[in-house]
N, C-alpha and C positions, 0 to 999 in steps of 0.2 A: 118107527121112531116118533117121539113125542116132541114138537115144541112147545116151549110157553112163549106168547106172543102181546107185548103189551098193545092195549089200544088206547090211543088218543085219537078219540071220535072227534075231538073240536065242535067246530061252531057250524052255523049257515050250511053247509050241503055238507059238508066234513064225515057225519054222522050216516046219513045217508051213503055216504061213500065207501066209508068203512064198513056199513051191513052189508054191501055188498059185495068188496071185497072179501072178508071173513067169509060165506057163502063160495065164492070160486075157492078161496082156500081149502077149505072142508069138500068138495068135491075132486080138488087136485089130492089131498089127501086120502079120501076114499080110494081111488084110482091107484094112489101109489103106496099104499100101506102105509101113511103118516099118522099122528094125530095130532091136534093143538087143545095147548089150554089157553085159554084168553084173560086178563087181566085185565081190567077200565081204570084206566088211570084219567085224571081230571088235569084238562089244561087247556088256559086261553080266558076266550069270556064264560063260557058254564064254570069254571073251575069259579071264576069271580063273583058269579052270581051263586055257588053251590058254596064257597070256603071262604070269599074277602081279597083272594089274588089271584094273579093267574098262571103264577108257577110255584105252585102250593111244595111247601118244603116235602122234600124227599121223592121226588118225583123222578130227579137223578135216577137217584140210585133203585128203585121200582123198577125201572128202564135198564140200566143195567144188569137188574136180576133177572131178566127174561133171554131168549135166544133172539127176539127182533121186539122191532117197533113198528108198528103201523099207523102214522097219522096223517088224519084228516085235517081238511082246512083250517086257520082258526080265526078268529076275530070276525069283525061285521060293524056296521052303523050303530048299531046298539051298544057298543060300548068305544067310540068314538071322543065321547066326552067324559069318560074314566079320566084319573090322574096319570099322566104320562108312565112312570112309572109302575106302572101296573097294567097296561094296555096289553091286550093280547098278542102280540107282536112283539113284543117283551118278550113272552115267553118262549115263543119260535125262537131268537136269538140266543138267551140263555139255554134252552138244551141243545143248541147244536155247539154252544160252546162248553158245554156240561160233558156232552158225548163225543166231545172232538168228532162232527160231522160236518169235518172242513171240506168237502166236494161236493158242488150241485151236479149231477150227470143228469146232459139233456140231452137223449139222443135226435135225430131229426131223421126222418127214410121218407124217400116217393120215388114210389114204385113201380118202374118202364108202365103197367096199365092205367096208372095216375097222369103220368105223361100230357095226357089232354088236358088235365085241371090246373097244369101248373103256369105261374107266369113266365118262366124260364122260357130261354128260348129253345126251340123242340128238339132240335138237335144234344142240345144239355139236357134237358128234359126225359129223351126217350131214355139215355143213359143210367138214370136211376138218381138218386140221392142217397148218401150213409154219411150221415154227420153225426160227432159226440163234442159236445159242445162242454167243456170242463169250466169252473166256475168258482172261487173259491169263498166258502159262506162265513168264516170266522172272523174277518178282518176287516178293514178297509173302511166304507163312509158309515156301514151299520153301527162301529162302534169304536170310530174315532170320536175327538175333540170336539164337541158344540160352543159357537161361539156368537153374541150377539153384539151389535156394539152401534153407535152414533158417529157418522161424519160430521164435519160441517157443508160440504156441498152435495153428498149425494144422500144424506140424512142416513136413514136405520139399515144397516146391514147385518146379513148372517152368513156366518163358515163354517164347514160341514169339512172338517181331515177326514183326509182319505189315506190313513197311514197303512202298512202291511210292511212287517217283519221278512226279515233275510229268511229263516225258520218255513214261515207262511208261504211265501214263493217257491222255494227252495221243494213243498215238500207239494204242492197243484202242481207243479210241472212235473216231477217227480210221478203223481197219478194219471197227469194227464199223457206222460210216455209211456206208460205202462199199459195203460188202453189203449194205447197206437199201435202197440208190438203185436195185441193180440186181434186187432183188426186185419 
């Protein structure tokens, strides 16, 4: 079977990350009679230094046309002092709300032979670790309400909403029991 596989190589090691991903891919594929086509799609700060933005229009829907995504880190120091608005970071946010990729899955394992290394105490330790730590990336302080304003006694403040939708909640908990059942 064939996929096509968009990549966003990103920034800072991103790129690096992604050649080598892409390499386990194509060997996992070798193995199991797969193949991939690959796609380079531009996003972050190369996109801003290669096009002017860093979530260069149609970039959606590129990603969309493909069977996955594969991206790398994005942003860095170097574009720090970009216009707010166009920061690499920017774009991270926009495609995850472009592709409805409302779930961070972190999983966490340590392993009875890890045991030694952990700070836990040994007795929880020898036992193992399996945590899926569920997350939700569309919502909240990323892309609530900014606000700046003047006291008179505690001078210049800022607020950061942290709003999330009946929807938004409704549908992380939703994922994050669905991962529960099959643990």
């Amino acid at each position: 079977m064939n996929y096509k596989i968009a990549l966003i190589r990103g920034d800072g090691i991103g790129p690096e990350v992604v050649g080598e991903a892409v390499q386990v891919m194509e060997a996992v594929g070798k193995k199991f009679g797969h193949s991939f086509t690959f796609e380079d799609i531009l996003m972050g700060g190369c996109a801003t230094d290669a096009v002017g933005v860093s979530y260069p229009e149609g970039t959606a829907e590129k990603c969309r046309a493909c069977d996955a995504v594969l991206l790398g880190a994005v942003g860095g120091p170097k574009w720090d002092n970009v216009d707010k608005n166009n920061r690499p970071e920017k774009a991270l946010l926009a495609i995850r709300k472009d592709l409805g990729l409302y779930a961070n899955l972190r999983p966490a394992a340590l392993r009875p032979a890890m045991a030694g290394a952990c700070p836990l105490k040994k007795e929880t330790a020898e036992k193992g670790i399996d945590l899926m730590m569920v997350r939700e990336l569309t919502g909240g302080i990323y892309f609530g309400k900014r606000d700046r304003y003047q006291t008179e006694d505690r001078g210049e403040e800022a607020t950061d909403l942290m709003a999330y939708s009946e929807q938004e909640i409704e549908r992380i908990g939703r994922r994050a029991f669905e991962l529960a059942r099959l643990r």
